[in-house]
C-alpha positions as CSV (number, residue, x, y, z in Angstrom):
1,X,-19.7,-11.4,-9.0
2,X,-18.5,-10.8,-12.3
3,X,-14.4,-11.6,-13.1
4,X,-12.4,-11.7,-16.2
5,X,-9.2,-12.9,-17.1
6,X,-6.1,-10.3,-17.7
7,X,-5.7,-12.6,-20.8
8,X,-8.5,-10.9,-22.5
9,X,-7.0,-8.1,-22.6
10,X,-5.7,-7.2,-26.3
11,X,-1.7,-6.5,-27.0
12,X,-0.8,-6.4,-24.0
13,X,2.4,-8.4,-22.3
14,X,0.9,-9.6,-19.0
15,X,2.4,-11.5,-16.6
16,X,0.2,-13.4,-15.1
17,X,-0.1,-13.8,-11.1
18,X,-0.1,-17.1,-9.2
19,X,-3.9,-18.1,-8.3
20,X,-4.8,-17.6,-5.2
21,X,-8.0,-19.1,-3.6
22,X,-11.7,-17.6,-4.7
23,X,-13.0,-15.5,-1.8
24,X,-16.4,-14.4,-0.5
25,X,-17.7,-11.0,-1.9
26,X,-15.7,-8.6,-0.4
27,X,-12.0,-10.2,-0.7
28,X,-10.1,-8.1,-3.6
29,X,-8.4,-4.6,-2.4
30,X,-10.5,-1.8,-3.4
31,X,-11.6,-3.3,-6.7
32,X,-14.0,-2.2,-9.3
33,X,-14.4,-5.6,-10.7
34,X,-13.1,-8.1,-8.7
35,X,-10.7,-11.1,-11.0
36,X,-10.4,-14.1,-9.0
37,X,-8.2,-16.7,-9.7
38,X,-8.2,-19.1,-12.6
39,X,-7.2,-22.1,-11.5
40,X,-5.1,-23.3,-8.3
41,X,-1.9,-24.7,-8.0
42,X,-1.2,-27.8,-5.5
43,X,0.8,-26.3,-2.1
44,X,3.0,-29.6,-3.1
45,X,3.7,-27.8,-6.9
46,X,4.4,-23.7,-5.2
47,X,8.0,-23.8,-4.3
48,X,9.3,-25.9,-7.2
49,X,8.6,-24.0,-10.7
50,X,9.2,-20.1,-8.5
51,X,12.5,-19.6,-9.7
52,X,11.6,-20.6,-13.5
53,X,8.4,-18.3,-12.9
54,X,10.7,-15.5,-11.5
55,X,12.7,-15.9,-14.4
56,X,9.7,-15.5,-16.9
57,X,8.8,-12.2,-15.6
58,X,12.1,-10.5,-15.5
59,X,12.1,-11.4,-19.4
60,X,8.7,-9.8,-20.1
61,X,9.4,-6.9,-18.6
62,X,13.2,-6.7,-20.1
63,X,11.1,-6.7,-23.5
64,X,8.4,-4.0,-22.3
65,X,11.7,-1.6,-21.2
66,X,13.2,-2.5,-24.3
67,X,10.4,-1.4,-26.6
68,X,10.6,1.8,-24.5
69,X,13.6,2.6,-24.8
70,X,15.4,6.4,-24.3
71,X,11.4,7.6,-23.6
72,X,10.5,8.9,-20.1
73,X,7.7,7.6,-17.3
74,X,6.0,8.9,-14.7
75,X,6.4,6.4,-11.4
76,X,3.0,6.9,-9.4
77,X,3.1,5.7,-6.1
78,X,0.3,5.6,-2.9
79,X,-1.0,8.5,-1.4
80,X,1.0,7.6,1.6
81,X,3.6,5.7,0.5
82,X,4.9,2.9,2.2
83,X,9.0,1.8,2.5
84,X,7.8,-1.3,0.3
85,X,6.9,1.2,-2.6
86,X,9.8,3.7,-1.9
87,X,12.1,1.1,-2.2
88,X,10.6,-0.8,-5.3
89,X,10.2,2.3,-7.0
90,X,13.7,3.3,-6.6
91,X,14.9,-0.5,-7.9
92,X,12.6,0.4,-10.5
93,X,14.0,3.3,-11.7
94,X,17.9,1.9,-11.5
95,X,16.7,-1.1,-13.7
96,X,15.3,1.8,-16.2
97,X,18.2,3.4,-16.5
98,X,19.7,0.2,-18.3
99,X,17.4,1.3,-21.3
100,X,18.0,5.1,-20.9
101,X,14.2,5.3,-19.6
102,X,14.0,7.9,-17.2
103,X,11.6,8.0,-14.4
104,X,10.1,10.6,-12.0
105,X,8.8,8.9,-8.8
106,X,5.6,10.8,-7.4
107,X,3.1,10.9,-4.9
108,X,0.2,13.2,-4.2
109,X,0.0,12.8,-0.4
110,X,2.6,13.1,2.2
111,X,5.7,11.3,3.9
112,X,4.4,11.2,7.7
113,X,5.5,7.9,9.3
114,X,8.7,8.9,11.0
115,X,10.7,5.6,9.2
116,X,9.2,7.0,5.8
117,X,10.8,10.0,6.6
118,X,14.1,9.3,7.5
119,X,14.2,6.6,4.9
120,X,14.1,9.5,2.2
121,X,16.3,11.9,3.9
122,X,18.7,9.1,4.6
123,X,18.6,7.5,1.6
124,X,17.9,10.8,-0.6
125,X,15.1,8.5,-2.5
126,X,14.5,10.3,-5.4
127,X,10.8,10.5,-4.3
128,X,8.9,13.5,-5.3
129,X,5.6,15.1,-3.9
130,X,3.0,15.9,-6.9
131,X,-0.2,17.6,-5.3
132,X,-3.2,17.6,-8.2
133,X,-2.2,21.1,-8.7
134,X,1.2,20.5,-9.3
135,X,0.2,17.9,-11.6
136,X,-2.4,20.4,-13.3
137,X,0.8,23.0,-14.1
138,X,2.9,20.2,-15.3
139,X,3.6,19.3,-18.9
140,X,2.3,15.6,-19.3
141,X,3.6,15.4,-22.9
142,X,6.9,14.6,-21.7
143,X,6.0,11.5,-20.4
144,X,5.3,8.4,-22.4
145,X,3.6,6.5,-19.7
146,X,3.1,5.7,-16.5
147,X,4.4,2.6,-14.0
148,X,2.2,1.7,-11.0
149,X,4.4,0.2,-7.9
150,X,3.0,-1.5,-4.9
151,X,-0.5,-0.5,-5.9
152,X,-3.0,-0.6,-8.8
153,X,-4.3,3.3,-9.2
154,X,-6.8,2.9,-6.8
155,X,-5.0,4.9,-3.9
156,X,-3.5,7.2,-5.9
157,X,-5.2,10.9,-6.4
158,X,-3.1,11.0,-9.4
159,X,-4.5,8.7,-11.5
160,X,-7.5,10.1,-12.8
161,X,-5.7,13.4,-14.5
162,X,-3.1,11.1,-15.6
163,X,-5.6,8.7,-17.2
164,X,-7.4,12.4,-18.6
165,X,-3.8,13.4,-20.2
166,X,-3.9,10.4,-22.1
167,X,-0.9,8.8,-21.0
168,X,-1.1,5.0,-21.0
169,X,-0.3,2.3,-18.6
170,X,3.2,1.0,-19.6
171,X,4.2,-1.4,-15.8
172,X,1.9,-2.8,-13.0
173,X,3.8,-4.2,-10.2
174,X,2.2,-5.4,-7.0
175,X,1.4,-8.0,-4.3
176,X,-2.1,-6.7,-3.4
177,X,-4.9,-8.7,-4.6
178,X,-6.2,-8.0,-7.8
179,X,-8.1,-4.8,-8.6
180,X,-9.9,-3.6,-11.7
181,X,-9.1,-3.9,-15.6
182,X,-5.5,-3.4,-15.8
183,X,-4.8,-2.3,-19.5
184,X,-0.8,-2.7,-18.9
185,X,1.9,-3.5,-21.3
186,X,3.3,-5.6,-18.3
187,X,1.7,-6.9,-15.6
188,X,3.0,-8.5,-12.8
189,X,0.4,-9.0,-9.7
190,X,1.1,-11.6,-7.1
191,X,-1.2,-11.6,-4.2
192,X,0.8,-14.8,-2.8
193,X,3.7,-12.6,-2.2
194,X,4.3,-10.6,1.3
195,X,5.8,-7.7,0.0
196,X,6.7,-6.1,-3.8
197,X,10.3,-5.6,-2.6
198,X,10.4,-9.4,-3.0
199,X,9.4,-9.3,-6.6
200,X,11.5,-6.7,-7.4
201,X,14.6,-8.5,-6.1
202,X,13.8,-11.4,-7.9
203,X,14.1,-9.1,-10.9
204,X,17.8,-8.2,-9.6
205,X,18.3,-12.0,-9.1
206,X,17.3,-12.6,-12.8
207,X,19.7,-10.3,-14.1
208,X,17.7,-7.1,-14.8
209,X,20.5,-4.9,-12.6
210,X,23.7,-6.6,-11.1
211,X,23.8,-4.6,-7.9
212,X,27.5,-3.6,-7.2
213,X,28.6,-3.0,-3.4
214,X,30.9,-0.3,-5.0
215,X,28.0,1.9,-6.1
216,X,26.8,4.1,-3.4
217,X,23.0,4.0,-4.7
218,X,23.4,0.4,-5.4
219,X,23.8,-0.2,-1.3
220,X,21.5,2.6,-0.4
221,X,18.4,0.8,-2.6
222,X,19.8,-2.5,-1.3
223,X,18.9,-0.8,2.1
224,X,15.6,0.1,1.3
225,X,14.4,-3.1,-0.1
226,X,15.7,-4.6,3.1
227,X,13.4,-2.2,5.0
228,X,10.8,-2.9,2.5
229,X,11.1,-6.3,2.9
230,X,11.1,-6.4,6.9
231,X,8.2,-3.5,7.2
232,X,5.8,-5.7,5.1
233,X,6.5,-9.0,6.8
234,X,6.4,-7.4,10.5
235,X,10.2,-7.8,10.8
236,X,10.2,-10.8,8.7
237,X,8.0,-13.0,11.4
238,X,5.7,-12.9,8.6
239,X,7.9,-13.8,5.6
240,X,7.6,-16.7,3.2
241,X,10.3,-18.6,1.0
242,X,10.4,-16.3,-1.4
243,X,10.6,-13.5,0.9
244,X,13.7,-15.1,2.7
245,X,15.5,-15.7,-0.3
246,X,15.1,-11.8,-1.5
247,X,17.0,-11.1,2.0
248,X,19.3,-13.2,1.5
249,X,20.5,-11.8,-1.5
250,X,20.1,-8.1,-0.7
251,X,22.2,-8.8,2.4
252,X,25.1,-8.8,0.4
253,X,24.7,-5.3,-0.5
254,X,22.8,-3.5,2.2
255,X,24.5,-0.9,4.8
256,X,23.0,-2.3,8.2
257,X,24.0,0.9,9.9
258,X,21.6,3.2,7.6
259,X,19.1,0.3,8.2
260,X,19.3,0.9,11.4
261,X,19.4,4.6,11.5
262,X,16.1,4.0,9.7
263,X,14.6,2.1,12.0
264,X,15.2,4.0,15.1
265,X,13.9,7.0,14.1
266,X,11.8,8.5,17.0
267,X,7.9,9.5,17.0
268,X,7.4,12.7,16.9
269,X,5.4,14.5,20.0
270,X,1.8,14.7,17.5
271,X,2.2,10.8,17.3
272,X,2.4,10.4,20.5
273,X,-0.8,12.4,21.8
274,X,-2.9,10.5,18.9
275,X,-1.6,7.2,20.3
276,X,-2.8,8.3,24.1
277,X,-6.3,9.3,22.0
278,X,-6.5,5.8,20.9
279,X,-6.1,4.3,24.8
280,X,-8.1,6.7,26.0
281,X,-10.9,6.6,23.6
282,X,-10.6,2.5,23.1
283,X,-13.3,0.3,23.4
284,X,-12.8,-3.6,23.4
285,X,-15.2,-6.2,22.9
286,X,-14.6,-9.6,21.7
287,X,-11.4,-9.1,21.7
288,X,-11.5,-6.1,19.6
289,X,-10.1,-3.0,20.5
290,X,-11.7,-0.1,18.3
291,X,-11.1,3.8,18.7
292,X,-12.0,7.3,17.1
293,X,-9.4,9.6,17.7
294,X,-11.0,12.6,16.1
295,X,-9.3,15.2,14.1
296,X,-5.6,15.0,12.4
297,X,-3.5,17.0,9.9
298,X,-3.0,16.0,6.9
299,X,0.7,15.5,7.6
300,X,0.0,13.0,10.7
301,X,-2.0,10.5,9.0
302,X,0.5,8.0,10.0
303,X,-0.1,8.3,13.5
304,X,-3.6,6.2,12.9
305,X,-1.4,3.4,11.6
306,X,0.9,3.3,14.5
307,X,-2.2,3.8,16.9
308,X,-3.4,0.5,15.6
309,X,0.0,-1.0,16.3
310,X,0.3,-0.3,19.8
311,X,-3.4,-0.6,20.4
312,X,-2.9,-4.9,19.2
313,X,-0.1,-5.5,21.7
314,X,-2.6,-4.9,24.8
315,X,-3.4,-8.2,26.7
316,X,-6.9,-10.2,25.6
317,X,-6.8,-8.3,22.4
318,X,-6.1,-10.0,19.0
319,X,-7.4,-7.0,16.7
320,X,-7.4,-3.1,16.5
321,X,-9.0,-0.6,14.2
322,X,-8.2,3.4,14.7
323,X,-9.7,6.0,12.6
324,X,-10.0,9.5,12.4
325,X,-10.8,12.4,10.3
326,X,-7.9,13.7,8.3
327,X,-7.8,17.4,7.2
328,X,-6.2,18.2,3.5
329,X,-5.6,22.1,3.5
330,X,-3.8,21.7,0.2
331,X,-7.0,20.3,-1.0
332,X,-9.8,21.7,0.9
333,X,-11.1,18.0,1.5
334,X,-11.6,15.9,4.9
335,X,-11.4,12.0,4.9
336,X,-12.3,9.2,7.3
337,X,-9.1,7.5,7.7
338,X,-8.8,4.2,9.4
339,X,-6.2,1.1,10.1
340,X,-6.7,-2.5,11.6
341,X,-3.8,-4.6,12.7
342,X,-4.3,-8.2,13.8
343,X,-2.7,-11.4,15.4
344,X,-5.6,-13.7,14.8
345,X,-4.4,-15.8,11.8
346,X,-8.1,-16.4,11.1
347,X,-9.4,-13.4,10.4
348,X,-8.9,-11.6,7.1
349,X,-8.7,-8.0,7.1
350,X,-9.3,-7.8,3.6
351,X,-13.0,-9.4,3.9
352,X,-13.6,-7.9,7.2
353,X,-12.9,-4.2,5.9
354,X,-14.9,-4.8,2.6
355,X,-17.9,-6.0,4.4
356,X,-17.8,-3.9,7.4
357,X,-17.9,-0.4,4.5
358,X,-18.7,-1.5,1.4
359,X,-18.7,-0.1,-2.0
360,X,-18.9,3.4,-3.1
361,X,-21.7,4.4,-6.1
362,X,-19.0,3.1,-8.6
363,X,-18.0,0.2,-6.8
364,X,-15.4,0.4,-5.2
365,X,-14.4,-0.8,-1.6
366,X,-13.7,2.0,0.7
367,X,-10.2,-0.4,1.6
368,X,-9.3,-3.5,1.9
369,X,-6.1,-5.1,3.5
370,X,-3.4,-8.1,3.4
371,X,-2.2,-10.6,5.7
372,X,-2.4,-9.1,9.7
373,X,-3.2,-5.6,8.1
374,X,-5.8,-3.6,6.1
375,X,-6.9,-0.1,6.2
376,X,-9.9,2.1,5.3
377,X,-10.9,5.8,3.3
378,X,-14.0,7.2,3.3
379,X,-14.3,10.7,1.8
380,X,-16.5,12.9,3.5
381,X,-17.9,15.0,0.6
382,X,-20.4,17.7,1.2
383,X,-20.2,17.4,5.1
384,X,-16.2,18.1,5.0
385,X,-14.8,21.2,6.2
386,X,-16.6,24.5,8.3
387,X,-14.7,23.4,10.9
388,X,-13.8,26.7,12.3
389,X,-17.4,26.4,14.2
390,X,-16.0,24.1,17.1
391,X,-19.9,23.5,17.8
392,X,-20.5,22.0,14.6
393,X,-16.8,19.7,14.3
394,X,-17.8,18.2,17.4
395,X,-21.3,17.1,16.0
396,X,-19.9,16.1,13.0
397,X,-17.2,14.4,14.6
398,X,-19.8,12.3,16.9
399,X,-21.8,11.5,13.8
400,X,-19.1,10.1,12.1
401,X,-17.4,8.2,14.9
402,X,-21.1,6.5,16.0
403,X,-21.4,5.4,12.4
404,X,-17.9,3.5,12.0
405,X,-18.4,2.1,15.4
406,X,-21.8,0.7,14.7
407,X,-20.6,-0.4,11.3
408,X,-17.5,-2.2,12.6
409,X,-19.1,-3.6,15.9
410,X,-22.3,-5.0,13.6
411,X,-19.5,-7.7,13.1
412,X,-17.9,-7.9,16.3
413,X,-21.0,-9.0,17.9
414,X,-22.2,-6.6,19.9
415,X,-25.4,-8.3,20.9
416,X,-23.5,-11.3,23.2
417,X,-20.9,-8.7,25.1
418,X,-21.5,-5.6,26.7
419,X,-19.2,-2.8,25.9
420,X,-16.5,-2.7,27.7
421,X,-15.0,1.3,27.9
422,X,-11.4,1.1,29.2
């Protein structure tokens, strides 16, 4: 496969990522042209120069901000966005407001995951729902570029009129694995890292924004980082170094009541029937417990995720992959959407998703994943919609669900284990 170096890339301020290990094909997150790793760096030689390489970072990107100074940005997060971006985007924003940068934080899809929900409303995130129509009726010549948080345009529906409008990329910041040519002022991409909240509080540590337990959005992003933090590191069993040492400083600042009030935000009754679609409609082999649970709205895409969450906790199972077909009336469209969570520390969700899908005609994986995690879109083109024949939904629902089975159980083995429907 082909790679090339973000040092190629001409004027640009890039921070470069730690290496991480060369993979097999299918092993960078929905990526046009995959960029593995330069060199590695001894395990013995990680921990010692992170502070110094923290520190390094925060300057480059004090000098991009600088340099854009009193203009305004358009903050594009995922589709679905997660509390990891929510929160970084926020810290983002606050840190911009040093150089009188202002930022509109957007997404084109929708807040469905009962903690996302109640993260905003608790929080009041200044997060913002931009449709591609809304975005059409906008007037982009306001903005003098755009920042990329916890993702690399590749999950965004946004990007492409945003690339169209001409507005340039001014901040990547992620811990995904690399994706295609980023031409960004600043770059910071650090697959190593367990969630972006940790890199963004290393840029609070380094001075960017002194956080002040005073300053009622100063707690409340404190808060949110926390969340982001523990919702990308499964409550912190996951977390590294690094990711520790982010918690340790936010817990100065945070309000562990609002955390809390977060994180017992109940799942709504929609949730819940998709979930008993999932055990009802599993089937485990090899330890695998896959399910189809048919059609969702738009606005319960979610649910798939936290299917695949309780699906992994069942006994003799180390991995679970829901999917469904999700309905955009906004839109008009219909997309295959699908999660795997796993315990087995030897799998990789990132190379199992790539190879079980593939690439589309330009490339690109239909998903990829991180550390115990990954997920899936496959757009459904001409075959989407009609569905007001119920005849017709259930054979296209069928068709769909005996192709992603097949695909994912192609790798599961099928041949040495009977099905087993529970």
């Amino acid at each position: 496969m082909q790679s090339r170096s973000l040092k190629q890339l001409d004027r640009l301020t890039v921070a470069q990522a730690l290496p991480v290990a060369e993979n097999t094909d299918a092993v960078k997150d929905r990526a046009t042209t995959p960029l593995p790793a330069e060199t590695k760096i001894q395990t013995e030689q990680r921990w010692s120069p992170a502070k110094n390489l923290a520190g390094e970072r925060a300057s480059l990107l004090q000098q991009t901000l600088e340099r854009h100074r009193d203009e305004r940005q358009i903050v594009i997060l995922q589709d679905f966005p997660d509390p990891d971006a929510l929160s970084c985007a926020w810290a983002y924003k606050l840190i911009a407001q040093q150089y009188n940068i202002g930022c509109d934080i957007v997404y084109a899809g929708a807040l469905s995951h009962q903690e996302n929900i109640a993260l905003v409303k608790l929080t009041n995130l200044p997060a913002q729902r931009w449709t591609s129509q809304t975005l059409k009726n906008k007037d982009l010549s306001a903005y003098s570029g755009f920042v990329l948080i916890d993702n690399q345009g590749t999950t965004s529906q946004l990007m492409p009129l945003v690339q169209q409008a001409g507005i340039p990329t001014i901040v990547v910041i992620d811990h995904h694995q690399m994706q295609a040519d980023l031409q960004a002022e600043f770059a910071d991409i650090r697959p190593n890292i367990r969630a972006t909240a940790t890199i963004m509080t290393q840029y609070l540590q380094a001075g960017l924004l002194s956080f002040d337990s005073s300053v009622g959005d100063h707690v409340k992003c404190a808060t949110a980082l926390m969340h982001g933090l523990r919702s990308d590191t499964n409550g912190l069993r996951q977390a590294q170094e690094e990711e520790f040492l982010a918690a340790a400083y936010l817990s100065r600042f945070y309000d562990h009541q609002l955390l809390n009030a977060v994180l017992q935000a109940t799942r709504s009754s929609r949730v819940m029937d998709v979930i008993e679609r999932s055990l009802k409609n599993r089937v485990v082999q090899n330890n695998f417990s896959i399910a189809g649970v048919g059609y969702l709205r738009y606005d319960d895409r979610d649910a798939i995720p936290q299917a695949a969450d309780f699906l992994v906790t069942e006994e003799n199972v180390h991995t679970a992959v829901v999917y469904g077909i999700v309905h955009d009336e906004d839109e008009e469209l219909e997309v295959v959407i699908g999660s795997l969570r796993t315990t087995k520390l030897t799998l990789d969700p990132d190379e199992f998703i790539k190879e079980a899908f593939g690439q589309d005609s330009q490339g690109r994986f239909f998903g990829g994943g991180r550390m115990m995690a990954g997920g899936f879109e496959i757009p459904m083109g001409f075959l989407g919609g009609s569905n007001e024949n119920p005849e017709y939904a259930r054979m296209k629902w069928q068709l769909f669900d005996s192709q992603i089975k097949q695909k994912l159980l192609k790798l599961v083995n099928p041949k040495d284990n009977p099905l087993v429907n529970k």
